[in-house]
C-alpha positions in Angstrom: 181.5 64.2 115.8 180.4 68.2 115.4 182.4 71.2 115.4 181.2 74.1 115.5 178.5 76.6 117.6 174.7 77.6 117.6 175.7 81.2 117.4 174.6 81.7 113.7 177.2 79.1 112.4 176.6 75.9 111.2 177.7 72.4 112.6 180.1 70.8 110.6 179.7 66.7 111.0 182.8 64.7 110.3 183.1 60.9 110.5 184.8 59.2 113.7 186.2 56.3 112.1 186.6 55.1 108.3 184.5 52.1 109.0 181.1 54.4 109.2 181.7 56.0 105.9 179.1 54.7 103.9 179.5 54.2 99.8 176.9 57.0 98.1 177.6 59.6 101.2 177.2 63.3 100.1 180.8 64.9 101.3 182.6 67.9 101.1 186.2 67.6 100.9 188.1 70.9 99.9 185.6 73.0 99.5 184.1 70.7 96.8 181.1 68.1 96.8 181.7 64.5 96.1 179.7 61.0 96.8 181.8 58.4 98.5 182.8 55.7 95.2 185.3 53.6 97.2 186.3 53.4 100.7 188.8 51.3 101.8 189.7 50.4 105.2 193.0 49.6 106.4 193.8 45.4 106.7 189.9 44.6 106.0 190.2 42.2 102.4 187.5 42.9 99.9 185.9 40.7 97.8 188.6 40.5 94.8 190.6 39.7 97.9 192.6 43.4 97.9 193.8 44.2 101.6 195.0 48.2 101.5 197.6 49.2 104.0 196.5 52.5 104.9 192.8 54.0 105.0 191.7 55.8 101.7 188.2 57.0 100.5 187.6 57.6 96.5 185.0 60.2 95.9 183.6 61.0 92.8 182.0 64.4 91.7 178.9 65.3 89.2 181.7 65.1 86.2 182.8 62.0 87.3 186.2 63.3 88.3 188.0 61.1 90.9 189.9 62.4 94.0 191.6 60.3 96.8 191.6 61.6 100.2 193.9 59.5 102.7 192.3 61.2 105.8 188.6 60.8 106.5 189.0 63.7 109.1 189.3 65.9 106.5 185.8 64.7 104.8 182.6 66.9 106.0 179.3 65.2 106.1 176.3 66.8 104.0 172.9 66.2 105.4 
């Protein structure tokens, strides 16, 4: 999905759904970059057999700082 117009402003792409988020996306979240570490998806079990209960993503920065964000909406996607 794309917000935004072609009247010298640039598209900002956001993800639809958690489930396309990929691990290793380049996002902005808060006016800061990040890669996608971690994205969990609400009732899907991974392989250590963890079911989360609400959708989360954990991105992780060129210091290898950690953030959470608990609404994909709010992630921007960097081509």
């Amino acid at each position: 999905m794309c917000y935004g117009n072609l009247h010298k402003k640039m598209f900002i792409q956001r993800y639809i759904n958690p489930t396309v988020i990929g691990v290793g996306d380049n996002v902005r979240y808060k006016n800061n970059q990040y890669q996608v570490l971690i994205n969990y998806i609400k009732g899907e079990t991974d392989a250590k057999n963890y079911t989360p209960k609400s959708n989360r993503t954990i991105l992780i920065d060129d210091n290898g700082n950690r953030v959470v964000c608990h609404d994909y909406k709010e992630l921007e996607i960097i081509a």
